[in-house]
N, C-alpha and C positions, 0 to 999 in steps of 0.2 A: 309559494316557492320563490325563492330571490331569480335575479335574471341569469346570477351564475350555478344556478341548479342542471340538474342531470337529466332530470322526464325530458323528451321529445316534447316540444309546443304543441298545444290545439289551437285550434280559429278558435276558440269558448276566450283563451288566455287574453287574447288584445280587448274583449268585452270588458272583461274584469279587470285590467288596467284602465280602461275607459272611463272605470265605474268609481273605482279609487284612488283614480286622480294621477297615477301613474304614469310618466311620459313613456311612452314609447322608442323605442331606439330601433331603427332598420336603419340596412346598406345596400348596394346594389354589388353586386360582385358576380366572375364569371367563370370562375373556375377553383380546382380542388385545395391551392394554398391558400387562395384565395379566401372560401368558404370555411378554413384551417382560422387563421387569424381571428373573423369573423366570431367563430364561433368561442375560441379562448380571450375574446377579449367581453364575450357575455351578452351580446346584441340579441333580442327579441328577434327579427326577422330579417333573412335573405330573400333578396330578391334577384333573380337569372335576369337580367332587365336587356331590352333586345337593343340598350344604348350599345353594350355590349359590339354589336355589328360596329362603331365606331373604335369604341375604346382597346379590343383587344383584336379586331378580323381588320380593321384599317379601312373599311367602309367609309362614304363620304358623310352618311345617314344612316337613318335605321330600315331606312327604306329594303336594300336588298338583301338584308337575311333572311336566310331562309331558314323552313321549319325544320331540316337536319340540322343544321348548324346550332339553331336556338336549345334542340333537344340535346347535343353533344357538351353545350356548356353547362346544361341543367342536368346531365350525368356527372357532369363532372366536380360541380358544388355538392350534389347530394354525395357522393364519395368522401368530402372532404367535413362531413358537419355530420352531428344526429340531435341538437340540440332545436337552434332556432328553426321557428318556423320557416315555410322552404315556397316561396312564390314563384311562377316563371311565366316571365311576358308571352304570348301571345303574338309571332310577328307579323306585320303588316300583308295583309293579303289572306289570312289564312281565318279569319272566320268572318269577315262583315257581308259575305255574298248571300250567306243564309245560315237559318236554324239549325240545318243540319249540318251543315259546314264546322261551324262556331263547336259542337258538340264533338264531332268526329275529332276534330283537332286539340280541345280538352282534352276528351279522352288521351290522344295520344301520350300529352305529355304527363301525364297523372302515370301511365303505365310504364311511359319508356324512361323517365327523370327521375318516380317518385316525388315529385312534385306537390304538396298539399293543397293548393290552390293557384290560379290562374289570375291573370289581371291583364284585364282589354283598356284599351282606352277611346273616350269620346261619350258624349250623348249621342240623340237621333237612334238611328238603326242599332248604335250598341244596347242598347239596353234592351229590346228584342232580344237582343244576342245573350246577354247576361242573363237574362229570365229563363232561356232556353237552357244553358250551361250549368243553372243553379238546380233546375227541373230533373237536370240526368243527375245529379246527386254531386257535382263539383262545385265547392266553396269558388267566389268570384269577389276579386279585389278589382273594382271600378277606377279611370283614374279620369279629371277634368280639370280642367282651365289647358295651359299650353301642353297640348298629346303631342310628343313629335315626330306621330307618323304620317300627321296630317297637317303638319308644320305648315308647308307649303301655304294652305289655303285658308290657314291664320295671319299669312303677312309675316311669315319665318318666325326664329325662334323668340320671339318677343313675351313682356307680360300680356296677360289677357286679363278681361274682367276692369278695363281702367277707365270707361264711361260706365254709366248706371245700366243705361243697355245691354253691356256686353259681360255687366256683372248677374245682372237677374239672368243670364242664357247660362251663366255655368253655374247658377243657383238649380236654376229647372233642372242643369243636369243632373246634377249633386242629388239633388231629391230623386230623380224619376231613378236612377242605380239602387237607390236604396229602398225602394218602392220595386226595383223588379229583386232584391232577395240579395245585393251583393255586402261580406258580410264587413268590408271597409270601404276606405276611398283614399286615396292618393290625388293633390288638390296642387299642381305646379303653375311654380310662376303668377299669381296673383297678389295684389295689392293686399296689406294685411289687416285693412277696415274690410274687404271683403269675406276673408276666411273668418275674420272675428264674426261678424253678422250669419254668417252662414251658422255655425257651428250648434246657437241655441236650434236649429229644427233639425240637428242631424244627430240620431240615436245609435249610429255606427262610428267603430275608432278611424279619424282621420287622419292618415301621414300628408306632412308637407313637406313641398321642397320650392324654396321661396314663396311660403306663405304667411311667414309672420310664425310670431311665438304662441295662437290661441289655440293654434290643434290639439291631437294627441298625441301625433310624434312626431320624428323628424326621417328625413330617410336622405342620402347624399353615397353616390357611388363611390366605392373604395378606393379607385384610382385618383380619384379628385381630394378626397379629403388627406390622402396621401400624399399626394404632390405626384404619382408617377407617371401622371397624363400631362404630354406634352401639349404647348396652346394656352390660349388665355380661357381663364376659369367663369362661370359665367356669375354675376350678379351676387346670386345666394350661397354659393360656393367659400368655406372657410378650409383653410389649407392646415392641417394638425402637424407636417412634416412636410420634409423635402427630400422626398425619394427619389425623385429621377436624376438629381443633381449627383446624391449621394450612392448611385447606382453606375452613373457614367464613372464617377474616380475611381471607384472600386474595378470598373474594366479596366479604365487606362491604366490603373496603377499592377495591373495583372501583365498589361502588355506589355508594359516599361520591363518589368520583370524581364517577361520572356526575351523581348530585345537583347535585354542587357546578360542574358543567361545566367541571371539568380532563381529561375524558378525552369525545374523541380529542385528542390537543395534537397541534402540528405533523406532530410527530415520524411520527405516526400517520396521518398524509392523505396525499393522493396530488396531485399537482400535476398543472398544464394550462400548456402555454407558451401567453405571452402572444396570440401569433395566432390562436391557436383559439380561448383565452376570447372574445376581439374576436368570430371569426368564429359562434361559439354564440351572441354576445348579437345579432349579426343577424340569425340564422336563426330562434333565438326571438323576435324582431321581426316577421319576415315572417310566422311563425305565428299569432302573434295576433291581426294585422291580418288574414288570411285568416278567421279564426275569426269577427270580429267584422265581418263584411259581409253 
């Protein structure tokens, strides 16, 4: 089926892209027009990304969102799509303290989003986590090199993977996710001789986001490749428009209106046939005279 087909995705579809060479397309999005767009423009995969806490709640990070907040944007995509497949991050805090943790909080979002799968980020302790979350029956989208909810203790939002060192550690990751059951990866911010090398020993579909062209697909949040995120874009980031520019004129050019009192013009009002205006300028007649006795 083409990407602009009608079935709902499965986790099986990005295999089978995988397998026939198919790039993959995902976006990051966080709400229902959003998810609208998304989906008429024919994208394989939405992802609820908890960037989100920056791009649309104003957060400094993705540090402080929380799991209502993350669940109300991943209601709010699924609302707006039935096509592509439907990922939602996982925020910080809410599954690395344990097994049972990590499950209890899938679950949630699988029931309260609709949600098709989940995506943690990191090696170490995540992938316990991922093992755990694939075991209760939730697809899990693994993601490594720069995770940014552990930015911090990478030395902030930088590439990762750009001594041999520090590439073989998010090689182990890559592998050890795909070894506990997770059924993609998402691979940001690395050097693109690393994701090439990576890619022969990895038998799951890989999104990147500055990883170079050898993955399987590419994934970049909507506000970004739109232009409607205010700030400088980071690195890998390619801008398709300019929406926030194009979204400030279309305010001012609404307020110059109002100012100048061309807007509502006719066009814009709502009409009263003549009998009734008559019969309202009586009625408010008799009201005032009632008032004023």
């Amino acid at each position: 089926m083409s990407a602009r087909g009608t079935r709902r995705a499965a986790i099986g579809d990005l295999a089978a892209k995988k397998a026939a060479g198919e790039p993959i397309v995902m976006v990051t999005a966080y709400d229902y027009p959003g998810a609208q767009v998304a989906e008429a423009a024919g994208v394989d995969v939405v992802l609820v990304g908890d960037s989100g806490a920056m791009t649309v709640l104003g957060y400094e990070s993705t540090v402080p969102v929380t799991v209502d907040e993350m669940i109300m944007l991943g209601r709010a995509v699924r609302r707006g799509m039935t096509r592509p497949l439907h990922v939602a991050d996982l925020p910080f805090g809410s599954y690395e303290a344990s097994d049972e943790l990590a499950v209890t909080t899938a679950q949630r979002f699988v029931k309260e989003t609709g949600c098709d799968a989940v995506k943690i980020e990191g090696g170490g302790r995540t992938v316990d986590r991922a093992a755990a979350i694939v075991a209760a029956g939730i697809p899990v989208m693994g993601h490594v090199g720069l995770t940014p909810q552990t930015a911090g203790a990478l030395g902030g939002y930088r590439a990762q993977g750009r001594t041999a060192d520090e590439a073989l550690a998010v090689c182990r990751d890559a592998l050890a996710l795909q070894g506990a059951g997770c059924f993609s990866l998402v691979i940001e911010a690395v050097p693109s001789p690393l994701a090439a090398a990576l890619m022969p020993r990895l038998h799951v579909p890989v999104i990147g986001i500055g990883a170079g062209p050898a993955v399987d697909g590419q994934v970049l949040v909507l506000h970004d490749l739109l232009g409607i995120h205010d700030g400088p874009a980071a690195r890998f980031v390619k801008r398709y428009d300019g929406l926030r520019e194009r979204m400030i004129d279309g305010v001012a050019a609404y307020a110059a209106d109002v100012r100048a009192g061309s807007y509502p013009g006719p066009e814009h009002q709502y009409g009263m046939p003549e009998a009734e205006s008559a019969r309202l300028a009586e009625l408010l007649g008799d009201l005032e005279d009632g008032a004023n006795r």
